[in-house]
N, C-alpha and C positions, 0 to 999 in steps of 0.2 A: 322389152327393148332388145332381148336377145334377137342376131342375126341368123340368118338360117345355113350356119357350116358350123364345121367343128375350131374350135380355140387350138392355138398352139399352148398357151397359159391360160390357167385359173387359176387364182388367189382367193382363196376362201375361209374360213373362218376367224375373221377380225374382223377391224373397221376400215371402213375407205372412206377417209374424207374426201368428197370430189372436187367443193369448192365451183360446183355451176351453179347456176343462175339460181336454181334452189334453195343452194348452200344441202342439199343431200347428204346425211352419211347413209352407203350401206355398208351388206354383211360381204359381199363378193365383187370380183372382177373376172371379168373374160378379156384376152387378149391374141389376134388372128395378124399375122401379117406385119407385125409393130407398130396395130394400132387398137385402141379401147373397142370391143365389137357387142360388148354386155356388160349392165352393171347391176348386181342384184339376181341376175334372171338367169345363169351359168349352168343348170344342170343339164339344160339340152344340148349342151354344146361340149362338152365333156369326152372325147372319143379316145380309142385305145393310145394314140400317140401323143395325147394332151399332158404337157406337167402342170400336176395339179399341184400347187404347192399351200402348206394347212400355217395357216398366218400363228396359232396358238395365239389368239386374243393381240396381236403385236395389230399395230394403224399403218394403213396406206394413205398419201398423200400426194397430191401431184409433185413432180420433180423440184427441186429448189432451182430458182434461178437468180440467180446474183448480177444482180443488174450495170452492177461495176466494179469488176475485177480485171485486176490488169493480170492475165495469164502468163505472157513469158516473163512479165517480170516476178511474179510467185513462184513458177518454177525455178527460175534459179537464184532465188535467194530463200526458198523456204530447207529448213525450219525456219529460218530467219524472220523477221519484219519489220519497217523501220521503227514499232514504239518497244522493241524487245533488243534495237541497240546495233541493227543488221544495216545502218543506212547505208543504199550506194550496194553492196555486195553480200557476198554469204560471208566468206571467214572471214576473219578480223586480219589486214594485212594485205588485202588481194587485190592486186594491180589491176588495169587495164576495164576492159568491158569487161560485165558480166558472161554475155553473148559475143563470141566474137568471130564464129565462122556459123555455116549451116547445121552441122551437127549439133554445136552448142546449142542454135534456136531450136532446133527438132527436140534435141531433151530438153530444155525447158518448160515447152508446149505440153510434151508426154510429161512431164512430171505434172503440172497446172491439172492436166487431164485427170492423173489419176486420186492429187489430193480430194480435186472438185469432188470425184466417185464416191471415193467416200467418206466424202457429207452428205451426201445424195442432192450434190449439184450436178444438176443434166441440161442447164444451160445459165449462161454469161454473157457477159458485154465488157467487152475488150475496149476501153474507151479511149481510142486516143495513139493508131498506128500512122507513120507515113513518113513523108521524105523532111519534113520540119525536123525529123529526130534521128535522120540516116550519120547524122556526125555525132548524135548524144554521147554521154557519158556511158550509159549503163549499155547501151545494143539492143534494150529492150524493147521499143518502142518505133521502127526501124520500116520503109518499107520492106527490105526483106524480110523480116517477120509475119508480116502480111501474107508474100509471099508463100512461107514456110506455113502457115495457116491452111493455105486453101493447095501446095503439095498434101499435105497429111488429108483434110477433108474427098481430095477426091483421091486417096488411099483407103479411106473407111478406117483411117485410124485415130481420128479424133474421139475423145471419151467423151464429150461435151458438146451440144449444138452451141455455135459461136457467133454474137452478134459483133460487127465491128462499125468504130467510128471513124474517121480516116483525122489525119492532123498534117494541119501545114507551116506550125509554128513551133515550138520550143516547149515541149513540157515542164510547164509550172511557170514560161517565161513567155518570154515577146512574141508576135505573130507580125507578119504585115499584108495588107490586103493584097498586093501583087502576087506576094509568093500563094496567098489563098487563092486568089484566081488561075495561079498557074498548077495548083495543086488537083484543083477541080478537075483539070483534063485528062490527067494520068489513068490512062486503062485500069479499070478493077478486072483482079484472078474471075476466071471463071468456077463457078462452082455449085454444087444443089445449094438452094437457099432454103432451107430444112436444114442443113450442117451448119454451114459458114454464109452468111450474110455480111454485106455492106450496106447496112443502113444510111450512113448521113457523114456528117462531120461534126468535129468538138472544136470547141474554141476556149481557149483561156480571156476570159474578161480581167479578172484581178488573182491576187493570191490569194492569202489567208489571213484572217484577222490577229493571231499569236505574231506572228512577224510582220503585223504593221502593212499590208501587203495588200488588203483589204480597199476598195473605195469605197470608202462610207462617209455619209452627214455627220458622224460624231468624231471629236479630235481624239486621237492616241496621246496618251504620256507625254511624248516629245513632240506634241503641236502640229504633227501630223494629218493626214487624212489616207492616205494611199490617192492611187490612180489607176485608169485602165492601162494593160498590158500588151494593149493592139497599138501600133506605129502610130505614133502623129506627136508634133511639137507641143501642142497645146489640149489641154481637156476635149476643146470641142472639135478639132482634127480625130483626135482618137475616138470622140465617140461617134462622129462622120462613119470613121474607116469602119468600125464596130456593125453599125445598123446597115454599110453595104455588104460586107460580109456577112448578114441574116438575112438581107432581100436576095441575093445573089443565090445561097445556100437553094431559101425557103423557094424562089422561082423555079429553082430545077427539082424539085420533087422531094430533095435531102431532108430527113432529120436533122435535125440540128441538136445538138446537147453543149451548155454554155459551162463552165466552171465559174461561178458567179458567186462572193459569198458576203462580199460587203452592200450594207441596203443600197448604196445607189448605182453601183453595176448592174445591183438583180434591177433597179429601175429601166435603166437605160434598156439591157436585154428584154424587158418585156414589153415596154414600149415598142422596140422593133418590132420583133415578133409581132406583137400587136396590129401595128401598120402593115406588115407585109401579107398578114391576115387578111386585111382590110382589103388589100388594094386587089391581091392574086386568089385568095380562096384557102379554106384550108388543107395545105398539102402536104403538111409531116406533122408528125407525131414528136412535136419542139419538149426540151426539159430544161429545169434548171439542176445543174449540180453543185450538190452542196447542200448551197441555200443558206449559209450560216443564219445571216441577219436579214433574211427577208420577213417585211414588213407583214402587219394585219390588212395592209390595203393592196397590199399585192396580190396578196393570197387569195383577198376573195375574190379577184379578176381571173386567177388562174383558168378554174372548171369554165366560164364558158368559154375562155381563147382555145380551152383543150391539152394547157400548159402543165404538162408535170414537174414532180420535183422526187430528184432524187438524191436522199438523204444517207448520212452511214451516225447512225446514234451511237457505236461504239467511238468514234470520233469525236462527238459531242460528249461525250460522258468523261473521257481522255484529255480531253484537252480544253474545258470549259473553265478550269483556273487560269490558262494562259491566257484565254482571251479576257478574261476579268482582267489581269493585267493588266492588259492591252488599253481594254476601253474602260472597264469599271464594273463593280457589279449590276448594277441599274440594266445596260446593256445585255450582260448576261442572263440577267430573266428573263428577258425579251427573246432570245437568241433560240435557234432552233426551234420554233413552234409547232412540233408534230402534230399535238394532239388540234391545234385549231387548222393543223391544214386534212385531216382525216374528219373532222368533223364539217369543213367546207365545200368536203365530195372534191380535194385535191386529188387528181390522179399521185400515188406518195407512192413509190419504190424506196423500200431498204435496201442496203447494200454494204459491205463492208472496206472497200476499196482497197482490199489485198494485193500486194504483201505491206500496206501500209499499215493497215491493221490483219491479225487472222483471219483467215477466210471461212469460221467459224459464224452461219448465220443464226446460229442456236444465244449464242453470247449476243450477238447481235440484238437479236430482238429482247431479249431480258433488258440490255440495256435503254430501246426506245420503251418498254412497261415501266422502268424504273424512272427514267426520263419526263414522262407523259403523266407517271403516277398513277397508273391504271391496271386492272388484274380481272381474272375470271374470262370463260370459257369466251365471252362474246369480244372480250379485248382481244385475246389470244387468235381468235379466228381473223380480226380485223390484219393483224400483224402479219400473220401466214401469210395473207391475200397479198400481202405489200411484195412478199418473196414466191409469190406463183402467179396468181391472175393477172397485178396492174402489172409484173414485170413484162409477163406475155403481151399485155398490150402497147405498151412502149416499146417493144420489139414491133408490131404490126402482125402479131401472129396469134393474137388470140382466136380464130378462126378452128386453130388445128395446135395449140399447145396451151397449158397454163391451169387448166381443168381437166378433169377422168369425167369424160362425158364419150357416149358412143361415136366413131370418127376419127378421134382428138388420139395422139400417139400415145403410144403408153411408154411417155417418162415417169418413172415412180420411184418414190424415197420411202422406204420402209421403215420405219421407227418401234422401237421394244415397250415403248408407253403412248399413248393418246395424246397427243400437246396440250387436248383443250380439258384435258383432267388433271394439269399440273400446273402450279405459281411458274409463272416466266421468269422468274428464280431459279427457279429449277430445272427448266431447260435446257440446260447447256447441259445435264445428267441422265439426260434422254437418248438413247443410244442412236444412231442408225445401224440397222442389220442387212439392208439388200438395197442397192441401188439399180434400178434398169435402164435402160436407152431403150428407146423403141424395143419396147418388149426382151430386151437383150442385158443379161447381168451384166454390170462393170463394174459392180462392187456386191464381196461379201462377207459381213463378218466372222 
């Protein structure tokens, strides 16, 4: 498969999981130009100005990508995170936005940038910028943000290729379909779509099931149900306004990502979906977020609508006595079902949804093996794939990122041990040592 020029990189002696169509490990990589040119087959390509760099038995693996992480807001609250007591801010006391001029979102960005590095996140999905959040609280979430995204992108100073989803409503709160229709026309930054993408838009359907927030079939404590979160007087006004806000989306080409976590929101959103399916063809690559409480009959309709879901099991692990609270244990077994959506040929993205949990995908995935109650080499690989392959494909880039396949960039996460020679227990004990960007260090330890 070697090409016929010399490599600027070769990494050789370790393992390279590549995670293609194969599932491949080899012993080598070539890399030309910032992008994969050889895998395995490296010694012809070796010339006097090649770094060769000797892995000492250490694994390659395609780059992590974190499929929902909110960047400016990690940057400027980390160390911080909301389950470690940071809600709202970094120090305890701090007025005003987090973000409150350009410089602030510029360090934010570069901080998010250089945490990602090193974990060996070399791409993200920022879910959730635009003019719905231009008054928030935090400043995080901000057209300008957006903005400041696609300044640094066509600076070459982003550490991280950045998927975005645009927002025309209130993070965590209300939307209404006017302001979504008026938000849809707002010029997108120009910029390489390899860096900084605008994928689609995000909608909040409901909140969350710990604060009752949730629309679901089952009563809360206080005799509750929740409801949706998009404008209208009545259930079926809101879910009206809901299902135009997915045709509308889904007719113009958008992704759509829904924050959906009680069963009958995820209903309703996939029902849309579903129809707009039907009526216009398949034209984005739709998800749900969350997912708390979606059902066994949802699930199995996902795979053929094409319906992903994206999950954060650190989440799930965190806060599954609150929702026992909430709804009851009964509920809570039911709740989060990885393993039947991995076994349903769900498209399933992990993610940690930093800074609300650590942006830590190592903890992450120990906790969906712990979760799912699953271990060994062939779990482990499945879990990976949730943080490289299906993320690349809900980005629409699996073409040219997500696997080390010849073509394909060479984003790579370097690791001090094999992940699929160790209990997902022990993962979070697994170092990273070198992170690359297109062939380019941005992290080393």
């Amino acid at each position: 498969m070697a090409a016929s020029r010399t490599a600027d990189l070769v990494l050789t002696g370790g393992t390279v999981l590549t995670f293609d169509a194969e599932d491949r490990e080899a012993r080598a990589l070539a890399v030309a130009d910032g992008t994969v040119v050889a895998v395995d087959d490296v010694d012809g390509l070796i010339g006097p100005d090649t770094e060769v760099v000797d892995l000492a038995g250490r694994t390659v693996l395609p780059g992590i990508n974190d499929s929902h992480l909110h960047g400016a807001w990690l940057g400027a609250m980390w160390p911080h995170t909301l389950f470690s007591g940071g809600f709202g801010g970094g120090e305890e006391g701090t007025a005003g936005p987090l973000v409150a001029d350009a410089a602030a979102r510029r360090a934010a960005i570069l901080k998010a940038g250089d945490v990602a590095a090193a974990l060996g996140i070399t791409s993200y999905t920022e879910p959730g910028l635009g003019p719905g959040e231009d008054e928030g609280q935090t400043g995080c979430f901000t057209s300008a943000v957006l903005d400041e995204y696609a300044a640094l992108a066509n600076e070459g100073l982003l550490r991280a290729r950045v998927t975005v989803l645009r927002l025309f409503g209130i993070l965590d709160g209300p939307s209404s379909l006017a302001d979504f229709q008026r938000g849809l026309a707002d010029d997108i930054p120009s910029t390489d779509p390899r860096v900084l993408k605008v994928n689609g838009v995000k909608i909040f359907a409901d909140g969350i099931p710990p604060m009752r927030s949730a629309w679901t079939h089952h009563c809360y404590t206080d005799g509750t149900s929740g409801h949706l979160l998009v404008d209208g007087e009545q259930d079926e006004e809101r879910v009206a306004n809901l299902r135009r806000m997915i045709d509308i989306a889904h007719r113009r080409g958008d992704q759509i990502g829904v924050h959906a976590t009680g069963d009958r929101s995820i209903e309703v959103v996939v029902n849309a979906m579903a129809d707009a399916i039907a009526e216009h063809g398949p034209l984005g690559r739709h998800y749900l977020i969350h997912g708390d409480l979606v059902s066994g009959e949802v699930l199995r309709r996902l795979p053929g609508l094409g319906i992903g879901l994206n999950t954060q099991p650190g989440i799930a692990a965190a806060t599954g006595p609150w929702l026992a609270a909430a709804l009851g244990d009964d509920v809570l077994r039911t709740a989060w079902p990885l393993r039947d959506a991995f076994d349903l040929g769900v498209p399933v993205c992990l993610s940690t949804d930093a800074p609300v949990m650590e942006p830590d995908w190592r903890r992450a995935i120990a906790a969906a093996a712990q979760w799912m109650d699953v271990s060994g080499p062939e779990a482990m690989r499945q879990l990976l794939r949730a943080y490289t392959v299906t993320p690349a494909y809900q980005d629409g880039a699996e073409s040219w990122k997500g696997s080390l396949a010849v073509g394909k960039v060479a984003d790579l996460c370097v690791l001090d041990t094999n992940p699929l020679t160790v209990a997902p227990a022990d993962l979070p004990g697994v170092g990273v040592t070198t992170t690359y960007l297109g062939g380019k260090v941005v992290f080393q330890s």
